[in-house]
C-alpha positions in Angstrom: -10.8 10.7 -79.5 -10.4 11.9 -83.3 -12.6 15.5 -84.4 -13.4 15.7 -87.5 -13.3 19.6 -88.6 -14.5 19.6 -92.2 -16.9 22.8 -92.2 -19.0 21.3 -95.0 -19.7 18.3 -93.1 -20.2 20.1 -89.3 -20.8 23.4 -87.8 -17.7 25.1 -86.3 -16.5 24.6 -82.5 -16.0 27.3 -80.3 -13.1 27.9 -78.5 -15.1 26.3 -75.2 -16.0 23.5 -76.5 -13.0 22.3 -78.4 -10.8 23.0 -75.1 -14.0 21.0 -73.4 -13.6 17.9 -75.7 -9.8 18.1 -75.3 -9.8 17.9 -71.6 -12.3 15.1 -72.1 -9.7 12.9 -74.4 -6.6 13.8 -72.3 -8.4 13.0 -68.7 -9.4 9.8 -70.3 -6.2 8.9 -71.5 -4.2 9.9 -68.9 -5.7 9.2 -65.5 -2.0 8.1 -63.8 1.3 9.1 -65.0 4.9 9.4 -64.0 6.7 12.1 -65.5 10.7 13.3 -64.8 12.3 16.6 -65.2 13.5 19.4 -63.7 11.8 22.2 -61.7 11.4 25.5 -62.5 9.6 28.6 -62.0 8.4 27.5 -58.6 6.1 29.3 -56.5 3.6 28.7 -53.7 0.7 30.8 -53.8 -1.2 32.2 -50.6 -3.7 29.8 -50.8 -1.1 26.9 -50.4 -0.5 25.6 -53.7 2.3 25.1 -55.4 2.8 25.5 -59.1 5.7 25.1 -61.6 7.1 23.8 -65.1 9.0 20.5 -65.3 11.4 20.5 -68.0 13.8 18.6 -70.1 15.7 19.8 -73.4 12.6 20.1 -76.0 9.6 20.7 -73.8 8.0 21.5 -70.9 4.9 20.5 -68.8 3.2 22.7 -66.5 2.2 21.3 -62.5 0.4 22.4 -59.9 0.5 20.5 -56.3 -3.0 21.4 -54.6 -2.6 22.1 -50.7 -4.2 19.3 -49.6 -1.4 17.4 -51.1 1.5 19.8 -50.0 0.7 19.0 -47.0 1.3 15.3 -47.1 4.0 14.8 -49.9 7.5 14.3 -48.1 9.4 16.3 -50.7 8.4 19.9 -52.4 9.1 20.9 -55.2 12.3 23.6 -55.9 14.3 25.3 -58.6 16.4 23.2 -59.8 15.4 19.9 -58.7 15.2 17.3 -60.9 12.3 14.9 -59.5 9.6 12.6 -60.9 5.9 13.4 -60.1 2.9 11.6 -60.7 -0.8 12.1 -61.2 -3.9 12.7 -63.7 -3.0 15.3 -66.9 -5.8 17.6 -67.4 -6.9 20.8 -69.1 -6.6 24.2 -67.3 -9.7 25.2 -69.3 -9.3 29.4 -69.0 -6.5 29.1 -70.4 -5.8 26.3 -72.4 -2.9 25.0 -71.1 -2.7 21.0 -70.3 -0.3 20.5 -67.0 -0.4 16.9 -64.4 -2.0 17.7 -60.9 1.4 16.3 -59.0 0.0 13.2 -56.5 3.5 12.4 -55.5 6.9 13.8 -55.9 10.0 12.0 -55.5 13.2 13.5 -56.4 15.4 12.4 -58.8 19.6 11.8 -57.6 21.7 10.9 -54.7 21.9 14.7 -53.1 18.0 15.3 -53.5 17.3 12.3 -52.0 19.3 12.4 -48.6 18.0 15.9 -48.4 14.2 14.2 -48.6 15.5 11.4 -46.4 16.4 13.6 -43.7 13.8 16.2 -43.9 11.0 13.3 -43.3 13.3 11.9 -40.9 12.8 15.0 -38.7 9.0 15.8 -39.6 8.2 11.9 -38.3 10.2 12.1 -35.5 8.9 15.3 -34.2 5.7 13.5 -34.4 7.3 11.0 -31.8 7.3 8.0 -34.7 10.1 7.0 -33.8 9.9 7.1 -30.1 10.8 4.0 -27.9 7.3 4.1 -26.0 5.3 3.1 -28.4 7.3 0.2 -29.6 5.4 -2.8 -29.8 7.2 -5.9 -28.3 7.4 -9.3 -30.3 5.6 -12.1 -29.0 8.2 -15.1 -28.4 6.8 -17.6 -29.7 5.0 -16.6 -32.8 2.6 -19.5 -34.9 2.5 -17.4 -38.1 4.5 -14.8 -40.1 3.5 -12.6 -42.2 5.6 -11.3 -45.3 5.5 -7.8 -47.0 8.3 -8.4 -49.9 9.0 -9.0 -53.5 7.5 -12.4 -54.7 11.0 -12.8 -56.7 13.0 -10.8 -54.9 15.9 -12.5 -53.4 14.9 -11.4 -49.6 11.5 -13.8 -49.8 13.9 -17.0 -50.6 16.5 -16.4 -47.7 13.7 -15.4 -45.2 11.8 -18.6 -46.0 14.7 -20.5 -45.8 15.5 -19.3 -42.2 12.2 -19.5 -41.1 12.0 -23.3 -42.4 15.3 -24.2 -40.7 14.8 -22.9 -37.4 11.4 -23.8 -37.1 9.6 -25.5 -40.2 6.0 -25.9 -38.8 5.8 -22.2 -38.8 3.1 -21.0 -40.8 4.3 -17.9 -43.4 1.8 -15.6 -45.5 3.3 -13.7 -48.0 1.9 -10.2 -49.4 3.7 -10.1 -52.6 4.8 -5.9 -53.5 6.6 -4.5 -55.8 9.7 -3.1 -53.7 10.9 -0.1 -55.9 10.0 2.1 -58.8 6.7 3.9 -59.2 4.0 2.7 -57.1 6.2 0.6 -54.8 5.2 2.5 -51.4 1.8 2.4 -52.4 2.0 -1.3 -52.5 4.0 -1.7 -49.5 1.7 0.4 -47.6 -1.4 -1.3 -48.9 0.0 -4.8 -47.7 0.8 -4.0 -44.4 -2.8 -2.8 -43.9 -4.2 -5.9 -45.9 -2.3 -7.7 -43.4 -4.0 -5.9 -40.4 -7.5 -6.1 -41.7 -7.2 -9.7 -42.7 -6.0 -10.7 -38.9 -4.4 -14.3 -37.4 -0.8 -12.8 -38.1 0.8 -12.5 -34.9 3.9 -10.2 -36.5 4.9 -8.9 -39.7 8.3 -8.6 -41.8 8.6 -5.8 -43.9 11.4 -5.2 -46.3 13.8 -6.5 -49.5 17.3 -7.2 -50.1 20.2 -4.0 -50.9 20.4 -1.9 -53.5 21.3 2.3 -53.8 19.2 4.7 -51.9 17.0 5.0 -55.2 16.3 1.1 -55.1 15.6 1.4 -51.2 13.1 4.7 -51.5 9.5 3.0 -51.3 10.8 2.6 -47.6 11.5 5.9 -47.0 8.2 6.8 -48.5 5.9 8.5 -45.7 2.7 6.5 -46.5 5.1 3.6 -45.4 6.3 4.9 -42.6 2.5 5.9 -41.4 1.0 2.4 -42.4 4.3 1.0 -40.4 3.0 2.9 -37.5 -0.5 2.4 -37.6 -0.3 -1.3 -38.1 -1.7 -3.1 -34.7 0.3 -6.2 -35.8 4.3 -5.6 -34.9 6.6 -4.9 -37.6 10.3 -6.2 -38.3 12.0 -3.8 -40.8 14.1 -5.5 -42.7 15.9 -3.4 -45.6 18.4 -3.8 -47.7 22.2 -4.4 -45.8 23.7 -4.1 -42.2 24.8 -0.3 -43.5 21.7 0.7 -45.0 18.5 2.9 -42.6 15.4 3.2 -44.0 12.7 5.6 -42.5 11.1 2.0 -42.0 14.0 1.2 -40.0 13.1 4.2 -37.6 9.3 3.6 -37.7 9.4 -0.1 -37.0 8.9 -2.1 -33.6 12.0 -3.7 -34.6 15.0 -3.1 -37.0 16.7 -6.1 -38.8 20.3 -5.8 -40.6 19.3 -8.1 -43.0 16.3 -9.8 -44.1 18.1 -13.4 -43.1 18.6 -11.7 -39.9 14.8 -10.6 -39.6 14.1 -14.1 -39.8 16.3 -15.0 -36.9 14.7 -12.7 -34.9 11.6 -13.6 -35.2 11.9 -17.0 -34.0 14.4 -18.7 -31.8 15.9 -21.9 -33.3 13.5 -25.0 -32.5 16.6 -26.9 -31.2 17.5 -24.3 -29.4 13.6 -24.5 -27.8 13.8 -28.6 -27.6 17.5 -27.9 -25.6 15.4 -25.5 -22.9 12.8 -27.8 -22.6 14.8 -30.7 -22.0 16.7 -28.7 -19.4 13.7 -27.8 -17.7 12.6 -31.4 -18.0 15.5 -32.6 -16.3 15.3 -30.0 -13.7 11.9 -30.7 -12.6 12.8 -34.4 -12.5 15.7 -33.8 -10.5 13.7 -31.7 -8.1 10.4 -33.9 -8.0 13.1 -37.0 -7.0 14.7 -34.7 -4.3 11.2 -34.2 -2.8 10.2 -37.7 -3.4 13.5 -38.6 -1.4 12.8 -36.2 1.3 9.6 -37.1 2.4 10.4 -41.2 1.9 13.0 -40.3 4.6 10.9 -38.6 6.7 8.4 -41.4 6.7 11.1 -43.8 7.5 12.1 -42.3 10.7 8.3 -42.0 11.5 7.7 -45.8 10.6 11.1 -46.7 12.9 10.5 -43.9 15.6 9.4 -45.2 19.3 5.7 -43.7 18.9 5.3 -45.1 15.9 5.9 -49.0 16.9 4.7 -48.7 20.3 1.6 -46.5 20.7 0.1 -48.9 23.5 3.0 -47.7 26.1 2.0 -44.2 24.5 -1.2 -44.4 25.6 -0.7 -45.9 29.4 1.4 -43.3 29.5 -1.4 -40.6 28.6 -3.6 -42.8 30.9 -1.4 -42.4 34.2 -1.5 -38.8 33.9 -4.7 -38.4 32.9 -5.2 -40.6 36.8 -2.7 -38.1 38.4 -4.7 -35.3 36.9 -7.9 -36.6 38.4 -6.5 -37.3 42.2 -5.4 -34.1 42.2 -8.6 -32.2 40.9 -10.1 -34.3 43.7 -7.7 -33.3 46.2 -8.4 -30.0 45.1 -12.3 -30.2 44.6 -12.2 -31.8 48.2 -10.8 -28.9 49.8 -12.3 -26.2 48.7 -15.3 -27.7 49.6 -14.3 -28.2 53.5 -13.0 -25.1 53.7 -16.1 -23.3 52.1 -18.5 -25.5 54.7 -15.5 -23.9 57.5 -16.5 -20.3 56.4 -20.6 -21.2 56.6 -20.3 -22.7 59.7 -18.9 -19.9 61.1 -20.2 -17.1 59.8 -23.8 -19.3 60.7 -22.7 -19.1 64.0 -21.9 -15.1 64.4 -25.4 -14.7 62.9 -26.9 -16.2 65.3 -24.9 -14.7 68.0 -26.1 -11.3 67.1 -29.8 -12.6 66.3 -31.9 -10.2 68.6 -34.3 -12.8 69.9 -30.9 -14.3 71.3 -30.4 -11.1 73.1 -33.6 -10.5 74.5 -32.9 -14.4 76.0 -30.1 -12.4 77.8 -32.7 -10.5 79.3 -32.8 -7.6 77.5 -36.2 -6.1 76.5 -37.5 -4.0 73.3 -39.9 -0.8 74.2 -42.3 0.5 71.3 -44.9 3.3 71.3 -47.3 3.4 68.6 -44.9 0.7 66.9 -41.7 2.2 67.0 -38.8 1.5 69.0 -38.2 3.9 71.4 -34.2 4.4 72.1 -34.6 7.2 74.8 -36.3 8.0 78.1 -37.6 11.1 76.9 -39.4 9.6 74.4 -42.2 8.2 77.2 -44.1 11.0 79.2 -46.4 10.1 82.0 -49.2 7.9 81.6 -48.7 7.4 77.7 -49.1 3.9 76.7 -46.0 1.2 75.6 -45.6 -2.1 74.5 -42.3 -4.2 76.0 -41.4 -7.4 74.0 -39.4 -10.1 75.8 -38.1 -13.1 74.2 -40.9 -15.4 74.9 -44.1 -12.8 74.9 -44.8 -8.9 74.8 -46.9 -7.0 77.4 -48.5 -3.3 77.2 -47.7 -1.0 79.7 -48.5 2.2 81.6 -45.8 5.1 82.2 -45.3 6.4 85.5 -43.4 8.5 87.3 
């Protein structure tokens, strides 16, 4: 934005507005930027931010990192440091000053950066990131792959050609990323999600070929590390060599050495596959004949056995001792019977032996008064009235003396 200041041709600004229209211009212009140098005058505030100058030889640049971004970056800012940071320049408008609200801070150099490496190695891992339990396994036999890499990157070409070796009907999707420099972990991060949203990928390959520890930083970037983690879908890190860790490495279901190797993990070899199948092929072969042989020898002993080619003698046989079976229920039927008729006879007979009207035949007689049996001779007093019952007829009497 140009101002024209010709006081002929417009009124003057005041000091309000012109800051106003310069944080305007420089806001517009300057939305996302990376700047390097080194820090100085650092100092957190008690409200939580940070603020301090980045510097080189001929200038300087003031910064502030808000709170809400303190908290999340994986490196702060310190004396000394020489780091890159990256965000919107604006206008402090009291004061006049234009400064870049820091986004991201990565530092600059080997030293800085292990330091960085190892204090978000032991933030994420006190957050259990990195713990075994929540490991996702990889399904065996996966139908499609998905890629977070470089399109160009020399990682993509050895993957794919892996993949189409061991098992070329495997279906790859590739998420093309830039895999280092500003922007990178954003990207990477971005992909992995993409991947998650869009579904149908049963698990994912994350990573590039070797470098230094400044080519290999989007993957120790924390917004990779949380994507990594958050990312239903299970993850195969694959960075850089054998000898290089990434925090991807730690965050991952599954670390690779390489990114060939990644791709060898995923999937076993298809004639490795075809080799088990055939095996188990032959094996169930092998034991379907052994049945198959069993049972035709057990059905030719039952086609040659006796009972088999003579069931008529079989059944004479069951005939006879069904005969013998019957004699001797009748055997026992009959004298059961005689012996029952035995006992009825008999106990027929002691009835009737102790049948009254038989003893009264033996001349014994029954006396009653007023219907009742009398039993003693002091039941009858002088001229009172009885009735005596003999066997054939019963006659009323008188009592005398």
């Amino acid at each position: 934005m140009l101002f024209d200041f010709r006081p002929a041709e417009r009124r003057p600004y005041s000091v309000t507005e012109i800051t106003r229209l310069v944080k305007q211009a420089l806001e517009s212009a300057y939305p996302n930027v990376w700047v390097v140098g080194e820090v100085s005058n650092c100092r957190r505030h008690s409200s939580g931010h940070w603020y301090f100058t980045l510097k080189d030889e001929n200038a300087q640049l003031a910064a502030v990192l808000w709170r809400s971004r303190a908290e999340i970056v994986s490196v702060l800012p310190e004396d000394g440091m020489k780091a890159q940071v990256r965000g919107p320049l604006t206008v402090y408008q009291p004061r006049g000053v234009y400064q870049i609200e820091v986004q991201q801070i990565l530092p600059v150099g080997l030293g800085e950066l292990q330091l960085a490496f190892e204090k978000l190695k032991r933030k994420l891992a006190a957050e259990g990131l990195f713990d075994q339990s929540r490991k996702k396994p990889l399904p065996q036999f996966p139908q499609r792959i998905g890629l977070v890499t470089s399109p160009t990157g020399a990682a993509i070409q050895d993957i794919r050609s892996v993949l189409s070796r061991r098992f070329p009907s495997l279906e790859v999707i590739v998420a093309p990323v830039r895999v280092q420099g500003p922007g990178a972990a954003e990207e990477i991060a971005g992909a992995i999600r993409d991947m998650n949203a869009f579904g149908g990928v049963d698990v994912l390959i994350v990573g590039r070929g070797g470098g230094s520890l400044e080519d290999l930083w989007a993957f120790n970037e924390e917004v990779v590390a949380r994507a990594i983690a958050e990312s239903d879908i299970p993850v195969i890190s694959a960075v850089g060599h054998e000898i290089d860790y990434s925090i991807a490495d730690f965050v991952a279901d599954l670390r690779a050495p390489t990114p060939s190797a990644a791709a060898e993990l995923v999937i076993r070899d298809r004639t490795e596959l075809v080799d088990i199948l055939s095996n188990i092929c032959y094996t169930l072969k092998e034991r379907i004949q052994d049945r198959i042989d069993f049972l035709g020898d057990r059905i030719q002993r039952l086609i040659t056995s006796y009972t088999f080619n003579r069931p008529r003698d079989l059944l004479r046989q069951y005939v006879q001792r069904l005969d013998e079976l019957d004699r001797s229920l009748s055997l026992s039927t009959g004298h059961a019977l005689e012996s029952a008729v035995n006992r009825h006879v008999s106990l027929q007979q002691q009835l009737e032996a102790l049948s009254p009207q038989n003893v009264l035949r033996r001349g014994y007689a029954l006396v009653r008064k007023n219907g009742r049996v009398v039993t003693r001779a002091r039941e009858l007093a002088e001229g009172e009235g009885a009735e005596i019952q003999f066997h054939d007829d019963t006659v009323n009497v008188k009592v005398g003396k």
